[in-house]
C-alpha positions as CSV (number, residue, x, y, z in Angstrom):
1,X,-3.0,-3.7,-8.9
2,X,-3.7,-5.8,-5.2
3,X,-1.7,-3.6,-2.3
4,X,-0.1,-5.9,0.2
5,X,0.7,-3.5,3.5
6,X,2.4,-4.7,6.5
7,X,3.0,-3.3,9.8
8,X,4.1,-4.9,12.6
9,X,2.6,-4.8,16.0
10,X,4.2,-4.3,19.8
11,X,6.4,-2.3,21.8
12,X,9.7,-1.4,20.7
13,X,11.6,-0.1,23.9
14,X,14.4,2.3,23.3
15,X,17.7,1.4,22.9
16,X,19.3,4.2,24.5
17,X,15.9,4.3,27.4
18,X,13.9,6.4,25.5
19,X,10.5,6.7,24.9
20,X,10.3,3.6,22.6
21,X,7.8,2.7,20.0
22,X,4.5,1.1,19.4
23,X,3.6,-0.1,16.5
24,X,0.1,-0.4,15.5
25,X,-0.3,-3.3,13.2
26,X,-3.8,-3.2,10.8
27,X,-2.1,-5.0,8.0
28,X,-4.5,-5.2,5.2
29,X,-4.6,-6.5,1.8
30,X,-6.6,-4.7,-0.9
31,X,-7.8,-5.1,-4.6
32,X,-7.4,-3.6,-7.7
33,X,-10.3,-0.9,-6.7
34,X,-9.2,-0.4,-2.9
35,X,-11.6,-2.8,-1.7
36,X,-10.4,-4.8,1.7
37,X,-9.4,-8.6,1.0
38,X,-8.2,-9.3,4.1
39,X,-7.1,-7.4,7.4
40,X,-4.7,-8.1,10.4
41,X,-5.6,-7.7,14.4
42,X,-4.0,-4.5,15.5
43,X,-2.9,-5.7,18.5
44,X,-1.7,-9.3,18.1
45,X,0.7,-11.5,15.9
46,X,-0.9,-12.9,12.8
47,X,0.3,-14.4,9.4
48,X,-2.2,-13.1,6.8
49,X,-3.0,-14.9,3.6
50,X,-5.2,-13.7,1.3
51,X,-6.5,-14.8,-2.4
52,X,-5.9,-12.3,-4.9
53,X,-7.6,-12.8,-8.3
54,X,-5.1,-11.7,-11.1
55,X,-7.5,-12.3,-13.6
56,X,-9.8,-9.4,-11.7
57,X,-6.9,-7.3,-11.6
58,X,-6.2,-7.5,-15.6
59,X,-10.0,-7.0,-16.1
60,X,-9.9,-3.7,-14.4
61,X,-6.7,-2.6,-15.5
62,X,-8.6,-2.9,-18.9
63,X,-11.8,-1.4,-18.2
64,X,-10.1,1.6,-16.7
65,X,-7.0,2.9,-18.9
66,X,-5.4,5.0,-16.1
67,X,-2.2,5.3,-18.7
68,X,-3.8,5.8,-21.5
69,X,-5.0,8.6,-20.3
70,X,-2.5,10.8,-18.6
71,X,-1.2,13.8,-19.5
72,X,2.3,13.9,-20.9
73,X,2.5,17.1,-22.0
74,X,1.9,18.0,-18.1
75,X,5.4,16.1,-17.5
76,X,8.0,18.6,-18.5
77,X,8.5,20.4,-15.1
78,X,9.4,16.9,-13.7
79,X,12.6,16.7,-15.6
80,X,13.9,19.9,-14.5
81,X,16.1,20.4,-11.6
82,X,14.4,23.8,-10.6
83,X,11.2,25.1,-11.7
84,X,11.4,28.3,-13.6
């Protein structure tokens, strides 16, 4: 699956005069493998638009069965409330 991630970018002062924060912007769009598509300034206000091929996405969802090959059997601790 494409990962969209967005940040924003700028100084946030403090509403009660604290320190504040800065935010560092970077954000990126990915592909299916983790490959950058597209990447935003870090330091400025930007719309970023990228093209993301769905058809790539299906073909490497198919050529790399992350689901079919999981472990189920490794699951059963995850529906307990405490582990024994």
């Amino acid at each position: 699956m494409p990962l969209l991630a967005c940040n924003r970018t700028g100084f946030e002062a403090s509403p009660d005069g604290g320190r504040g924060i800065e935010f560092w912007g970077s954000s990126f769009v990915a592909g299916p493998q983790g490959e950058f598509l597209a990447s935003a300034s870090t330091d400025t206000r930007e719309l970023l638009v990228a093209d993301v091929d769905l058809a790539r996405s299906e073909n490497v969802r198919r050529i790399w069965p992350f689901l079919r090959d999981r472990r189920i059997d490794a699951y059963d601790d995850l529906l307990r409330r405490f582990r024994d």
